[in-house]
N, C-alpha and C positions, 0 to 999 in steps of 0.2 A: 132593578134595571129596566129601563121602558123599551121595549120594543119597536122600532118603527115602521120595518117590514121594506129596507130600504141595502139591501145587501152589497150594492155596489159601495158603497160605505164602509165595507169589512173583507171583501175581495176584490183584488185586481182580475178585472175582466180581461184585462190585454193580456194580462200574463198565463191565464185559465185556458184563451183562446190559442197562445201561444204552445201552452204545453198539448192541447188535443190537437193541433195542426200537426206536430212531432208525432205523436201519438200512430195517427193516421199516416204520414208518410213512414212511419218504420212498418207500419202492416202493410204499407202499397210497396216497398220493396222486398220484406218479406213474400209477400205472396207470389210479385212477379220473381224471384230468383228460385219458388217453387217448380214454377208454372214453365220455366225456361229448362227445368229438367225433365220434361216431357219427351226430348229428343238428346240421346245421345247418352242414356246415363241409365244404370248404372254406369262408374267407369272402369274398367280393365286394365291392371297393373300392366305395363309395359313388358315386367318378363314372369308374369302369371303369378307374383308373389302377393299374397294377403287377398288373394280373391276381388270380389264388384265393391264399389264403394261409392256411397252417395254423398258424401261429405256433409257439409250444413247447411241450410237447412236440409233435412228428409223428402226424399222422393213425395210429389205429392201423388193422394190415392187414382187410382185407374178411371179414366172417364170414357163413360160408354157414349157412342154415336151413334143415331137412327138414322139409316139409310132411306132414301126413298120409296124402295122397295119391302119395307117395312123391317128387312135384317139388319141386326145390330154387330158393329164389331168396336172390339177394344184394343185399339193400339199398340198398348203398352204387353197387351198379355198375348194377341193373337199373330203377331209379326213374327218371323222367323228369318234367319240369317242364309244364306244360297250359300253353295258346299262350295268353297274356293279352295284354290291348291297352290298354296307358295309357303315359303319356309324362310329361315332369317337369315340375312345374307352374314351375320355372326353372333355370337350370343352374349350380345353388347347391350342395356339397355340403349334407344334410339336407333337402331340397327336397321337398316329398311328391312322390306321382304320382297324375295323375288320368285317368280311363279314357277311350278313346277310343272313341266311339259309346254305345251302350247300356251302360251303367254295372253292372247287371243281370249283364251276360254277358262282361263283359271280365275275370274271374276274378281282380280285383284288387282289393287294398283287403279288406272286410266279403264279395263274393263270390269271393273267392279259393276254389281248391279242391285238393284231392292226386288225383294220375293211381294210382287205385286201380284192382283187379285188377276187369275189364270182367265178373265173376262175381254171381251174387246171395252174398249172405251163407248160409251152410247151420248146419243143426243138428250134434251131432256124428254122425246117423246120416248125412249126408251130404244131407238134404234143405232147401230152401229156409225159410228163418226167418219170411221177411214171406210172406205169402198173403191174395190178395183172400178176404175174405168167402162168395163165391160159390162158393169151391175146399170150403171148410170145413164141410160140410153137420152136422159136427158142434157147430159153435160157435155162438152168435148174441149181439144184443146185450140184457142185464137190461133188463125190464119198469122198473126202479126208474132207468132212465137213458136219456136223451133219444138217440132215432133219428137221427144225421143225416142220415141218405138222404133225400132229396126236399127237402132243405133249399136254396135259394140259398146260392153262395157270392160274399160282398162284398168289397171294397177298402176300401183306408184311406180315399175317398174315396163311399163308402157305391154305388157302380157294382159291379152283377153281373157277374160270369163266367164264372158259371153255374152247375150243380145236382149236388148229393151225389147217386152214385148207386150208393155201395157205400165198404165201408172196409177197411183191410189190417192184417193181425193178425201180432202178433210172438206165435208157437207156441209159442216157446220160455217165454215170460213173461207169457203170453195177455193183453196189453194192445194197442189200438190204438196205430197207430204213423202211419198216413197215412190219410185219407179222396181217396179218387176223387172225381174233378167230372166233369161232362162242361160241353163248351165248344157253344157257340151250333148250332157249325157242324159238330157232330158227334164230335170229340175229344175226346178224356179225356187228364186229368192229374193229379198227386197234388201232394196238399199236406200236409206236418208237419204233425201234432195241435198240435205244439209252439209253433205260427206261429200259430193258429185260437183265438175264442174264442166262446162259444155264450151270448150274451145271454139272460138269462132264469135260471140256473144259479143264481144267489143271490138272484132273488126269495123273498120272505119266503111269498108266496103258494104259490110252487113247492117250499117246503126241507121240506115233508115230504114231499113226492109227487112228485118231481124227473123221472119217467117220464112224468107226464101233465101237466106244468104247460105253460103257454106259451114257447115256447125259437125261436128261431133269427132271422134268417138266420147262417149261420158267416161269422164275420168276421175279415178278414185283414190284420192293423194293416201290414204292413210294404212289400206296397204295391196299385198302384189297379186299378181292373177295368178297365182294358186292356192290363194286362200279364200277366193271366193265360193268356192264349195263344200266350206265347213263355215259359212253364213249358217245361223239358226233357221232351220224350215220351220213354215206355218204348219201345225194341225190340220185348219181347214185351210185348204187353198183363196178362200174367197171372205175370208174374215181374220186378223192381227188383235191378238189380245193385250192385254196391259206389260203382262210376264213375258211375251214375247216381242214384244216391243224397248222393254230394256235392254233384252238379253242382244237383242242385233245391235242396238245402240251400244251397246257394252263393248262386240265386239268390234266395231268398226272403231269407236274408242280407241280400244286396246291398241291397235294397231300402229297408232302413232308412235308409241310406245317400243311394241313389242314384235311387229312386222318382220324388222331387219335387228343382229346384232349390233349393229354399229347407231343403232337410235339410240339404245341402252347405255351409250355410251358419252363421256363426256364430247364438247364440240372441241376445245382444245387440249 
């Protein structure tokens, strides 16, 4: 038999090229359906029977991340779960669960929260993002936009918790991001811009001159003015960590929720 050295002659190429194309697409969805259990898995039986379960493919192995600062963390092994309190409102699988004591603070449900690194957030030269007002001798708030400072801050149920007395700035994006309150009894707490709304702001009276019109009290739909002083305090007065930053957003969250009985409840 003579050799000719001419193989397209004794294999289909289209069909060669065929079969590693396949080839290759079952490892690119294998891998991505690995890679997509990075978050959220193992999973947890519904009513705690047969323990964690990865299904198929296998959890893929732990991947370490270098941080800027030259520490390394690992996701998978170094994340921890915040000590939440609710129980099941029957021992059904699909059962919801519903919080035990303060609805608010039991980190469940609408105030759930992620155990974030106990850090403020920084810029990339390495300094802090958010900064009271006070820190910022450079910055201040436009003439053409209403002051909150000195304003009352109210509840969904029109009760004080008391007064704007300074607000905190993202550097990085020079927006307000939190207003400070101070509380009856001397404490200060911060509340999301995002939570806040400033009556007045679309009067037709005020929308050319939105700096001088009539505006406030700041008011806080999601809940009532006496839960404003079980708002999570800062550590330091003068800097908002990551962890302390979920945990307020958790609980104004929550609120929607869990403020009033009658939220928890159907509308009809």
């Amino acid at each position: 038999m003579e050799l000719t050295g001419d193989i397209t002659g004794y294999v289909d190429v289209a069909q060669v090229v065929l079969y590693v194309f396949w080839l290759f697409f079952f490892v690119l969805i294998f891998w991505l359906h690995r890679e997509g259990k990075r978050e959220g898995y193992p999973l947890e039986s519904d009513m705690g029977i047969g323990g964690l379960r990865e299904g198929f493919p296998l959890m893929a192995s732990p991947k370490t991340f270098l941080r800027k600062d030259g520490s390394k963390v690992v996701p998978e092994t170094d994340r921890t779960e915040p000590a939440w309190h609710a129980k099941r409102m029957a021992p059904i699988p699909g059962s919801p669960y519903v919080p035990e004591g303060e609805g608010m603070a039991s980190a469940a449900g609408p105030g759930s929260y992620a155990n974030r690194a106990d850090v403020p957030d920084a810029t990339w030269h390495g300094s802090p993002v958010l900064v009271p007002l006070r820190k910022l001798p450079e910055h201040g708030i436009s003439d053409k936009d209403p002051d909150p400072r000195g304003m009352a801050v109210v509840g969904a149920d029109g009760e004080s918790g008391g007064t704007v007395v300074d607000v905190w700035i993202d550097v990085s994006e020079a927006i307000i991001r939190y207003y400070e309150f101070e509380l009856p009894d001397g404490g200060r707490r911060l509340v999301p811009v995002n939570f806040t709304r400033i009556p007045g702001l679309l009067d037709p009276l005020n929308f050319m001159n939105p700096g001088k019109g009539k505006h406030g009290p700041v008011t806080v739909g999601s809940i009532l003015g006496a839960h404003f002083k079980d708002v999570p305090a800062l550590a330091n007065p003068d800097q908002v960590t990551k962890l302390e930053e979920d945990k307020i957003m958790a609980y104004y969250g929550g609120g929607y929720l869990y403020a009033k009985a009658s939220r928890a409840e159907p509308l009809f």
